[in-house]
Residue, then its C-alpha position, 0 to 999 in steps of 0.5 A: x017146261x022145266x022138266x023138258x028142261x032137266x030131261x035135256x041136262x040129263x040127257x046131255x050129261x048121259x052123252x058126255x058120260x057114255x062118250x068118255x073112255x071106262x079108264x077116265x070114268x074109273x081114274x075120275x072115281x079114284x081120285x075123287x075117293x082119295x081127297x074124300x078119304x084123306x081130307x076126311x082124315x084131315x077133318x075128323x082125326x087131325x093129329x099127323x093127317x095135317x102135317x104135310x111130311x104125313x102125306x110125304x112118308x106115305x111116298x117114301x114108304x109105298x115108292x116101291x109099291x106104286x113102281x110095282x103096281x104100274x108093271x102090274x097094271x100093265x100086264x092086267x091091262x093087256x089081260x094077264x096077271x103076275x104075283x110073283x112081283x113081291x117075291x123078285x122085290x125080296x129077292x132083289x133086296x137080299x142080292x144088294x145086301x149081301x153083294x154090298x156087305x160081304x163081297x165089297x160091291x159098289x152101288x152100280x153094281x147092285x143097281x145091275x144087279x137089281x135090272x137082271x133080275x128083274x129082267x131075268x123074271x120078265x123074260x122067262x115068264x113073259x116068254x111062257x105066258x106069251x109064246x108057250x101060252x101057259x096061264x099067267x097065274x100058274x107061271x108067276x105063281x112058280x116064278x113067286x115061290x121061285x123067287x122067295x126059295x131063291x132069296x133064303x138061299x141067297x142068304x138065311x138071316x136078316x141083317x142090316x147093311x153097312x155099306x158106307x156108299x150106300x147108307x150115304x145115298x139111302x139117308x139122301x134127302x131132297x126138300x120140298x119147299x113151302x110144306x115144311x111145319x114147326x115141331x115140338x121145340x118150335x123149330x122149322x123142319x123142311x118137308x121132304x122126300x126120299x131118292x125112291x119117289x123120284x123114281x116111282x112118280x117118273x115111273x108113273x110118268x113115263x108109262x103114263x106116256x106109253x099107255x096114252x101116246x104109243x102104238x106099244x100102249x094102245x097094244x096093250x089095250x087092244x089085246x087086253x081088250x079082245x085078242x082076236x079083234x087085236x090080230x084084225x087090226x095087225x098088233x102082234x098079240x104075243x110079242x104085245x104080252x110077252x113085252x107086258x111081262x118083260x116090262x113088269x119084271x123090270x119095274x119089279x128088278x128097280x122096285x126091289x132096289x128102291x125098296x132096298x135104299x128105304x128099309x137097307x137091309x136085306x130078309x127072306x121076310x121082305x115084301x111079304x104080300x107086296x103082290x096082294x097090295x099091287x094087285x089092289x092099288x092097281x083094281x082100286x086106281x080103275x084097272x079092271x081084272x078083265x083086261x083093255x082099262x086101266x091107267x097109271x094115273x089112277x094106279x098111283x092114286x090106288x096106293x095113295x088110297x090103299x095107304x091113306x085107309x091103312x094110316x086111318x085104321x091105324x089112327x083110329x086106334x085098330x092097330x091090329x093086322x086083321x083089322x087092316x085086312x079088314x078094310x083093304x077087303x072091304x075097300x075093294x069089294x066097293x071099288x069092284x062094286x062101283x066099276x061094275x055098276x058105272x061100266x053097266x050104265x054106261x052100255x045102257x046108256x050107249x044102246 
């Protein structure tokens, strides 16, 4: 009687298993491995893992990178790529820089400054991939070299901006009540957040949204998914890709400004491998490379990951670029792993 019993929990549980979507299954395993690791952290190496503002500048520093990572996931759930989001990142921060310091400009104008150029970058390339059908990765890999030619030209060196309007909104500060600590002269420091994470969480929200409750999300799916069985049920694939594309290039336009209030400067060294760390945090938030699965959700909770493993490495004492390497490489090798064993014994469960 037992075992018949334990063979109809499993059974039962092998049911709910196999009817739940892959996008839920994987964004189940991100957020489960990111409190493991980050209260693990908190377990065994203490020292900043236990202040909350620790948490906190981890979102203030990689707002940039979760607004790039959800345009990026997007286009890899409707089956494509784009690597040139890092480039368009340096690109839109050198623009800022040099229309605010040496020709007077306003934030305004930096922030339309910021939206065509990501627009710009999404329609060309969308308009390539999706109307003239040429490979993503070739496209946005011009669009990447495009991008960091054009920032050198722009302007050669690196330098700090001066602009008094925008270094008042880049020192803006918006506390967080009830996560403050005590620090070394035993006085109460509130928590807080910069302008930028704001943006990257409403960022997540709205295409959260889109993905979830849309005809263009479920779009995104169906061509991803299988673009003929997408033509069958009526979505228009190339429009669906072209827009994935357009999307992207503008949250890479509004990553670049955000990344501009954080480091408020402007180099051709920007974002360097930005596009590297997008295309991770998005596999490691459960979007897969082959297109239909994904989620913003997890998608965030992938930069927290990415981040959270950077901050142990470091902690722990290998502050050594290679060793970072390392770990990002092994950390998706697993997150790979894990994605092709759960998707494997779930059809093996659905025959």
């Amino acid at each position: 009687m037992k075992e018949k019993t334990k063979k109809g929990n499993a059974s039962g549980f092998g049911r709910r298993f196999a009817s739940a979507s892959d996008t839920n299954i994987l964004l189940t395993i991100t957020i489960v491995i990111f409190f493991m690791m980050y209260i693990g952290a908190m377990c065994f190496q203490g020292k900043g893992f236990l202040k909350p503002q620790t948490f906190f500048n981890i979102l203030n520093s990689d707002a940039p990178l979760i607004i790039t990572s959800v345009g990026l996931s997007i286009v890899m759930i409707s089956g494509g790529i784009d690597i040139s989001v890092g480039g368009v990142v340096a690109l839109v921060s050198m623009s800022c820089a040099v229309y605010l310091d040496y020709h007077g400009g306003s934030i305004l104008g930096a922030i339309g400054i910021s939206l065509a150029i990501g627009l710009a970058f999404g329609l060309v390339q969308g308009f390539l991939v999706a109307y003239l059908e040429i490979q993503p990765f070739i496209v946005t890999l011009a669009g990447m070299f495009f991008a960091r030619g054009m920032t050198t030209i722009v302007h050669t060196a690196s330098f700090n901006v001066k602009n008094k309007e925008f270094l008042e909104l880049k020192n803006t500060r918006i506390n967080v009540p009830g996560f403050g600590s005590v620090n070394k002269i035993g006085k109460y420091v509130n928590a807080y957040v910069e302008i930028g994470v704001i943006v990257a969480i409403l960022t997540v929200l709205i295409f959260f949204v889109v993905l979830k409750w849309t005809k263009l999300g479920r779009g995104f799916y169906a061509v991803g998914g299988n673009n003929q069985s997408a033509l069958m049920l009526g979505v228009n694939v190339k429009r669906t890709k072209f827009l994935a594309h357009l999307i992207c290039g503008l949250l890479a336009g509004v990553a670049g400004f955000v990344y501009f209030m954080h480091v408020g400067s402007g180099s051709a060294l920007h974002a360097s491998g930005m596009e590297m760390n997008a295309i991770a945090s998005s596999i490691i938030g459960g979007t897969m490379l082959t297109g239909g699965v994904g989620n913003t959700i997890g998608t965030f909770f992938g930069v927290l990951s990415l981040a959270t493993i950077k901050n142990i490495v470091s902690s722990a004492g290998l502050d050594q670029p290679w060793w970072t390497g390392i770990t990002i490489a092994a950390m998706l090798c697993i997150f790979l792993v894990i994605q092709s064993v759960v998707i494997a014994k779930k059809k093996r469960l659905l025959k």
